[in-house]
C-alpha positions in Angstrom: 74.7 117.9 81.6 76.7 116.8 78.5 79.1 119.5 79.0 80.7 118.6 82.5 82.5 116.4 84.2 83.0 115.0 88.3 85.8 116.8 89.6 88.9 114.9 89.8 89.5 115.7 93.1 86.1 114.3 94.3 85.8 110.9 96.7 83.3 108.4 96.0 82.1 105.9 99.0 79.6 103.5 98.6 78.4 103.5 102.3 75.8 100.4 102.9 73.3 99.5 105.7 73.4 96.5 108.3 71.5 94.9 110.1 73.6 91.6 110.7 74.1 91.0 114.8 77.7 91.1 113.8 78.1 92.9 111.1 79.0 92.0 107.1 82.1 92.1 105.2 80.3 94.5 102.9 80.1 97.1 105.2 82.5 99.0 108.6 80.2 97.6 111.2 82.1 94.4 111.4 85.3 96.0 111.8 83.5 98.4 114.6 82.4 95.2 116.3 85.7 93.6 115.9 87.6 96.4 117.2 85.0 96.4 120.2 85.5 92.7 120.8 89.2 93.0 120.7 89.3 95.8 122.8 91.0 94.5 126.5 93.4 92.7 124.1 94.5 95.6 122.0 95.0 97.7 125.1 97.0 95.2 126.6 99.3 95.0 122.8 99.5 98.5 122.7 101.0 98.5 126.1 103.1 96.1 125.4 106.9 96.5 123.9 106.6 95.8 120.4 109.6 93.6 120.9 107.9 91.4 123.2 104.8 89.9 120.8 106.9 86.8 119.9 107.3 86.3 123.8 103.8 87.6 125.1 101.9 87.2 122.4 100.6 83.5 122.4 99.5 84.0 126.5 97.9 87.3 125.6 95.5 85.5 122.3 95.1 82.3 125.0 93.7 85.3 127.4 91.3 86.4 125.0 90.2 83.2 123.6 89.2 82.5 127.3 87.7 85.9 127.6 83.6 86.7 127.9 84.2 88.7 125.1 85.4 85.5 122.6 83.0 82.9 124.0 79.6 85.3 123.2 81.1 84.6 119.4 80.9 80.7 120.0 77.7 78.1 119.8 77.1 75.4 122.2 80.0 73.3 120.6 82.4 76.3 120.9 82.8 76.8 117.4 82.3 80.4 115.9 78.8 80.4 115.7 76.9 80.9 111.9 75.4 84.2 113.1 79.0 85.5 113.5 80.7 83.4 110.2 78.0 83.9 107.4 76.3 86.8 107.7 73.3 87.4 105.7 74.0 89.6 102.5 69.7 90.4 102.7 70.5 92.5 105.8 73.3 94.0 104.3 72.2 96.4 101.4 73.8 99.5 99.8 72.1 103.0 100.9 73.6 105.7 100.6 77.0 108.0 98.2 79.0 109.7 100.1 81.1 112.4 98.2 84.1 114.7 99.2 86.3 117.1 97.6 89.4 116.3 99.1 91.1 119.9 98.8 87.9 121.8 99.7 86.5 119.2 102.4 83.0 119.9 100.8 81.1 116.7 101.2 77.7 115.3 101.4 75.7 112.2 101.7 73.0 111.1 99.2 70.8 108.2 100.3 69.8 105.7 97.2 67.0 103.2 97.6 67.5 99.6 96.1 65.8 100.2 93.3 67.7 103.6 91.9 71.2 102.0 92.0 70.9 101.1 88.3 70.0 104.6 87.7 73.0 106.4 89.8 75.3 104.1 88.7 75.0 104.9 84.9 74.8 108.4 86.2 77.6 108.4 88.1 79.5 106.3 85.2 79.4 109.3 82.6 80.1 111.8 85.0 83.2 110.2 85.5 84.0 110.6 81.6 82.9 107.3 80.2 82.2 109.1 77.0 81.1 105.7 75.7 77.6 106.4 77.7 74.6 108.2 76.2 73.1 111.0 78.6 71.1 110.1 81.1 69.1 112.4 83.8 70.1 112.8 87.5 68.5 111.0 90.5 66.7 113.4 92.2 69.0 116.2 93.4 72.3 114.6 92.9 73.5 116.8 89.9 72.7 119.8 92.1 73.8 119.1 95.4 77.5 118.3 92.9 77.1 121.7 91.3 76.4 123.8 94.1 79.6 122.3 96.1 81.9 122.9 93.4 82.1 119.0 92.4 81.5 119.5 88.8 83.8 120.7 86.2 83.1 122.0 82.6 84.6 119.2 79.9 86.7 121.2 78.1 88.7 122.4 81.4 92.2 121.4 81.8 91.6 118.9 85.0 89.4 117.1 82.1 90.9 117.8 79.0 94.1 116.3 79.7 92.8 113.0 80.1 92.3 112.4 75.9 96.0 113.5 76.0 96.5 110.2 78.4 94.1 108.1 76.7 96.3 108.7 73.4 99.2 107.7 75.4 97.8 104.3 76.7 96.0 103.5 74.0 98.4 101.8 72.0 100.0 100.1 74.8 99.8 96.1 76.2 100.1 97.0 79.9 99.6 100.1 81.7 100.2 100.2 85.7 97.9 102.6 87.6 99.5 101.8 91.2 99.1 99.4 93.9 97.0 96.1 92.2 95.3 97.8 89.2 97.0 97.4 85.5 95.3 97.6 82.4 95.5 95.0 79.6 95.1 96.2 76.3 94.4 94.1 72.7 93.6 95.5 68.9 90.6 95.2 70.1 89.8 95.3 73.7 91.1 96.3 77.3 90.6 95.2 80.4 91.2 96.2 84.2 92.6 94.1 86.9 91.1 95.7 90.5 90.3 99.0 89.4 91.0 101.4 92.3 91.1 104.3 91.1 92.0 107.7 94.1 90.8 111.1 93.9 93.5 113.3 92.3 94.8 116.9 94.9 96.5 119.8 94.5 99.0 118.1 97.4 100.4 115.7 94.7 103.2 117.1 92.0 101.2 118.9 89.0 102.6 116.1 86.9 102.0 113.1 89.1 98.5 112.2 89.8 96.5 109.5 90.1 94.9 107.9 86.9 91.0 109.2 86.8 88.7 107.5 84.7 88.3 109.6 81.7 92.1 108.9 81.0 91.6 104.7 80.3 89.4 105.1 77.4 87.0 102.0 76.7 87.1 99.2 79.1 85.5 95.8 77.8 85.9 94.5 81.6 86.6 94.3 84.7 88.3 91.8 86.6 88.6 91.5 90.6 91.1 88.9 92.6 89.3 88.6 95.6 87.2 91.3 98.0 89.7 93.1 100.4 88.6 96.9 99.8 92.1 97.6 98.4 91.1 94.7 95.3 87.5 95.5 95.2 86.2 99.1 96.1 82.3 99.6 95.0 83.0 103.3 94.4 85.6 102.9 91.6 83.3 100.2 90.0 80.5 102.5 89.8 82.7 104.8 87.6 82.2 102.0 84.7 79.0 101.0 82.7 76.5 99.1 84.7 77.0 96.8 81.8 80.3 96.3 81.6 81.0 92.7 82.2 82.8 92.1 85.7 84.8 88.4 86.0 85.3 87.8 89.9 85.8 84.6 91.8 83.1 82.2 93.0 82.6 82.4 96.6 79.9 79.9 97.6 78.7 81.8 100.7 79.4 85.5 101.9 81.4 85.2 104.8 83.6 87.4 107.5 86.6 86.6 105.1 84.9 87.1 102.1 82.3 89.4 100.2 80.0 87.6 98.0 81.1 89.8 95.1 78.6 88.7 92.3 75.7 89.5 94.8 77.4 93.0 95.6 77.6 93.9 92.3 74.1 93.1 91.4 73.1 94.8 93.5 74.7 97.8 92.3 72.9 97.4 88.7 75.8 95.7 87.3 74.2 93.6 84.5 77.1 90.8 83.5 78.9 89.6 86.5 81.1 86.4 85.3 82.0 83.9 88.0 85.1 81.9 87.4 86.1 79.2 88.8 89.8 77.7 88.8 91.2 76.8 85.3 88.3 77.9 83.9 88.7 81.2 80.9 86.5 83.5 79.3 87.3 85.5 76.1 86.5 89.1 75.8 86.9 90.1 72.0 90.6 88.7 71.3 91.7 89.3 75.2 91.9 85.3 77.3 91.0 85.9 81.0 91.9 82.1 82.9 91.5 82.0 86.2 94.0 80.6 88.5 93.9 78.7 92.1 94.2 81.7 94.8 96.2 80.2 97.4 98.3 82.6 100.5 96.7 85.6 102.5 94.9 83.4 104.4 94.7 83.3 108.5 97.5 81.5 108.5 100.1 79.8 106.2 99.3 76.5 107.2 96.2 74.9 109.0 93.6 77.1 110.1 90.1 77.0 112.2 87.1 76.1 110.1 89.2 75.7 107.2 85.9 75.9 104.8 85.4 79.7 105.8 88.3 81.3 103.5 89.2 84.5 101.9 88.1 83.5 98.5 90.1 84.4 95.0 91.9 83.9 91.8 94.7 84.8 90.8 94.6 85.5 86.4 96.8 84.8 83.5 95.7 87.6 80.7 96.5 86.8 77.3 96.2 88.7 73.9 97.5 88.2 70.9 100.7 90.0 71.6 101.8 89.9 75.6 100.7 87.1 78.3 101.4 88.3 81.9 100.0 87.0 85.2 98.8 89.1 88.7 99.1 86.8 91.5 98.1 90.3 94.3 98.9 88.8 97.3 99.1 85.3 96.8 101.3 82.7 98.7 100.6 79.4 100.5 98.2 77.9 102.6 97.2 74.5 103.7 95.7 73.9 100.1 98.3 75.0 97.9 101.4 77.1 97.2 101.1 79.9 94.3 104.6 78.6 93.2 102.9 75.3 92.1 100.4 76.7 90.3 102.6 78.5 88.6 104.3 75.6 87.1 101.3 73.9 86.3 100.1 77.0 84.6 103.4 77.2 82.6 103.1 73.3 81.7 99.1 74.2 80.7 99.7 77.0 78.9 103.1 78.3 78.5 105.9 80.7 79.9 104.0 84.5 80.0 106.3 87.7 79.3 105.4 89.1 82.8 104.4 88.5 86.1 103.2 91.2 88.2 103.7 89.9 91.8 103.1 91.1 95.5 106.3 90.7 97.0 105.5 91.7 100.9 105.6 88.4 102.9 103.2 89.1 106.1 105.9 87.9 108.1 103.3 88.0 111.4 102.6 86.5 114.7 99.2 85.6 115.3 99.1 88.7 117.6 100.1 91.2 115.2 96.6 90.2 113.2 94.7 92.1 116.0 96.0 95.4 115.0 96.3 95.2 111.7 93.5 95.4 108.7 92.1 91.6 109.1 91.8 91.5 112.4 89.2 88.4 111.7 92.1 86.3 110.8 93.0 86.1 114.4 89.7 84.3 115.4 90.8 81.6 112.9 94.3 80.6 114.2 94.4 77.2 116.0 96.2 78.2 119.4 98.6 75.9 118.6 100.1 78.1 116.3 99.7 81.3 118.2 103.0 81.4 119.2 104.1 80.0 115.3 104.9 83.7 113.1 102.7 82.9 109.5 103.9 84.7 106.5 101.2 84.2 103.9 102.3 86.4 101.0 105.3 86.2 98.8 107.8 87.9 100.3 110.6 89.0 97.4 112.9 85.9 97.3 109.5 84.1 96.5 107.8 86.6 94.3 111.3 85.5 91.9 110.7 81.9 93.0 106.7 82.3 91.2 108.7 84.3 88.0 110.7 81.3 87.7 108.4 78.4 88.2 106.3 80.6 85.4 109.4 80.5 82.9 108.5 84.6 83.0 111.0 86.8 81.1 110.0 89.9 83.3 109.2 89.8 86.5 107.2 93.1 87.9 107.1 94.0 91.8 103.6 95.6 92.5 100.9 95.4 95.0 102.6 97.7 97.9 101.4 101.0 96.9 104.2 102.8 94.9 102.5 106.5 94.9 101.9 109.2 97.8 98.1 108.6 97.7 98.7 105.4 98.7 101.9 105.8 101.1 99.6 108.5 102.7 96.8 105.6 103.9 99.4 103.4 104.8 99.9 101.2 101.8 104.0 100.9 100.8 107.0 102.2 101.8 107.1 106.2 101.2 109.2 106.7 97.6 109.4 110.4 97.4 113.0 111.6 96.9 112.3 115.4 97.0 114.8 115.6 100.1 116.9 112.7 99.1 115.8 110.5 101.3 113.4 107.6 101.0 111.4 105.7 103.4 111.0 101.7 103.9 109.8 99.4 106.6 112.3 96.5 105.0 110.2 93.5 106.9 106.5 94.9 106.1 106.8 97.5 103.4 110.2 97.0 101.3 111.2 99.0 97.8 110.2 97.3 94.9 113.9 97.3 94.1 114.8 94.8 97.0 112.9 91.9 94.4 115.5 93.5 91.7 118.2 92.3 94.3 117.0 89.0 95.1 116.9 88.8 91.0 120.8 89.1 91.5 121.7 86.8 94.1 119.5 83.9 93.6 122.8 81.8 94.4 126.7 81.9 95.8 128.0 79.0 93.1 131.6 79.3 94.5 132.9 82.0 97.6 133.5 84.5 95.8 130.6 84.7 93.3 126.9 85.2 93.0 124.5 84.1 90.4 121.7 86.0 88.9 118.1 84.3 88.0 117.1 83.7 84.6 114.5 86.1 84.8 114.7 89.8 84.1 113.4 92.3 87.1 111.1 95.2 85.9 110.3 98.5 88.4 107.2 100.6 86.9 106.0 104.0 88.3 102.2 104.3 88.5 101.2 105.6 85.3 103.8 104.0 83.1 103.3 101.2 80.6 104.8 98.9 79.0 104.7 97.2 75.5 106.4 94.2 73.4 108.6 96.0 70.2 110.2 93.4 68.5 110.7 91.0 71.3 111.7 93.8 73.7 109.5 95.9 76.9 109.9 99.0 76.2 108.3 101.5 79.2 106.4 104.7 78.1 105.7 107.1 80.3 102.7 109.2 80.5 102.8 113.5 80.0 100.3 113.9 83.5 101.8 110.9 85.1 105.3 111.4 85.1 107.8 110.0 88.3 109.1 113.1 90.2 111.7 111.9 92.0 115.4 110.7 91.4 117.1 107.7 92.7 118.7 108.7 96.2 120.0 106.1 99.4 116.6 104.4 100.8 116.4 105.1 104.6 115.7 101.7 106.0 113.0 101.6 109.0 113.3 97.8 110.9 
């Protein structure tokens, strides 16, 4: 057992049972029920002329709000009932591993009772190269059912042994950038991971572009989630970490259908040091600060919303060591508690400028309407109708993503959270950067380039007619896989042997 690894190209999914009437945020049965709800109104919006959902869009919600189908989710007072808003997490329980080899298609299912989590996470930890681990024994028939499919890999093969090569790389570095939301933040003496999501690496990718496995990060002191959307928080990458690898996550005082109740989750999983944090509160690991920061945007709305108490609960985090400070705001923005461009002030006047700010930068400019189809389709039962005819936008969109960086006093500003590699573009997560033909791909109002913050950056004002004036911060494009560290007072970006960009600059091919 000591002598092989989980094949890189192997899927984990963490598939859990429920028995909620409506189903739990935990698990795909309330997005089934959902979808099954909504069905007479997404008929109707598929029908529809995508140019039309400003116009038809309020009628069509005020349809469905009257609709059988919406009033069997209300109590007697015609509020969303309790069975439908807090689900109970006792009914909701993980069950079963699902693995695939994604260039084989081999896959099976392996069904875990409560009590063996413990016992296939650690199992499931060192297989994925924690050498950090001692050995443990298989549950059940898991190692064979991997062997006999062709999901195991001896250590000393190249798919694993390039991964020391990467670990050398990173090791020395402050930040490195994995894609999408997940960065690592590395002391003298300790690293940690903002929303580890880490994607099976395939034979379709470039040889010397993959995504980052978990044998390549080395020793992780802890993990660290922003809030419980699956892109933020996915059980299957957590269980490729120690079960006792502290985990810092946001309080969330009740699970709801916006939010997971992520310390109960991961409890559940036989993670033994789960950290809540609540706002302006910090916690040290070894010389690394974590403070947690008020999580305000990607909400229903941008503004007021139905039963305002039932949120999607988060932070956002300042991480400092003793030789970078940098902030991850994901998708942050504004809601009717609180803009992320005032906290970022009062974290500046707290506890100083940081060197960089990695920020989402995608705006959710949206009508109510467009929530149906998308991946929170539960934010639509929470818009007052009042404002179904009112478009939200309830992320920073670039022009504020630079208005955060500068309320921060950051020197660097960082676009991220909007993909940035094929194995996200490929699940619909960011605009499509591969250059191989010359040509790249971007949906400018949902999914722009990173570089469009870089232009905000440079026109931040028109002092005279003639002439435009930059902001005092400096803009910063990473490529998964590349980090960055502080020399002398400077970022310098290092990139990675088995995670190098393929692709040349060429004219972006703009999709409105």
């Amino acid at each position: 057992m000591t002598g092989v690894r989980l094949a890189p190209a192997v899927r984990l999914y963490v598939e859990y049972s429920d028995a909620n009437e409506f189903g739990s945020p935990a698990s795909t049965k309330l997005i089934d029920n959902l979808r099954d709800v909504m069905a007479d109104l997404r008929g109707k919006i598929r029908a529809m002329d995508p140019s039309e959902v400003g116009v038809r869009g309020a009628s069509l919600l005020q349809e469905f709000r009257n609709s059988e189908r919406f009033r069997n989710l209300l109590d007697p007072g015609g509020r969303l009932a309790d069975r439908v808003l807090y689900p109970d997490p006792a009914l909701c329980k993980p069950a079963a591993l699902q693995f695939t080899h994604v260039d084989t298609g081999a896959g099976f299912r392996f069904e875990v009772d409560s009590a063996e989590w413990p016992a296939v996470h650690e199992f499931i930890a060192q297989l994925a190269g924690d050498e950090c681990l001692p050995g443990h024994a298989a549950p059940g028939t898991l190692f064979a059912q991997l062997a006999v499919r062709g999901m195991l890999v001896k250590a000393d093969s190249s798919p694993i042994s390039y991964q020391a090569t990467a670990r050398s790389e990173w090791s020395s570095c402050d930040i490195t950038w994995l894609g999408h939301n997940t960065a690592v933040v590395r002391s003298g003496k300790a690293a940690v991971i903002v929303d580890p999501w880490l994607l099976p690496a395939s034979n379709r990718y470039p040889e010397t572009f993959q995504p980052a496995q978990r044998g390549e990060l080395g020793g992780i002191d802890a993990l660290i989630i922003t809030h419980s959307h699956p892109d933020h928080f996915d059980p299957a990458t957590l269980l490729q970490f120690r079960c006792d690898t502290p985990v810092i996550v946001p309080r969330v005082h009740r699970e709801s259908l916006l939010s997971v109740e992520m310390k109960t989750r991961l409890l559940e999983l036989g993670f033994s040091d789960v950290r809540e944090l609540h706002w302006w509160e910090s916690a040290w690991i070894a010389d690394i600060e974590v403070v947690a920061l008020p999580f305000y945007g990607e909400q229903p709305t941008s503004g007021e919303q139905l039963i305002p108490e039932v949120r999607n609960s988060g932070n956002a985090y300042l991480i400092r060591t003793p030789g970078v400070s940098c902030a991850f705001v994901a998708d942050c923005g504004r809601d009717s508690r609180g803009d992320v461009r005032d906290v970022a002030l009062e974290a500046y006047r707290r506890f100083g400028s940081v060197e960089f700010l990695f920020s989402g930068y995608r705006g959710w400019r949206i009508y109510p309407i467009q929530l149906v189809e998308s991946s929170v389709p539960a934010y639509a039962l929470f818009v007052p109708p009042d404002l179904y005819a009112v478009r939200q936008s309830i992320m920073n969109d670039a022009a504020e993503a630079v208005d955060t960086a500068e309320h921060w006093h950051a020197r660097y500003l960082v676009p991220y959270a909007d993909g940035g590699a094929p194995w996200f573009w490929e699940i619909g997560l960011g605009p499509i950067l591969d250059r191989s033909e010359g040509q790249a791909r971007e949906w400018i109002h949902f999914d722009p380039m990173p570089e469009r913050v870089l232009d905000k950056l440079r026109t931040r004002s028109a002092p005279t007619a003639k002439t435009t004036a930059p902001s005092p911060v400096h803009g910063m494009v990473m490529r998964p896989g590349e980090s960055v560290s502080m020399l002398d007072g400077h970022p310098r970006i290092l990139k990675a042997i088995h995670h190098m960009w393929p692709w040349n600059e060429a004219t972006v091919v703009t999709a409105v």
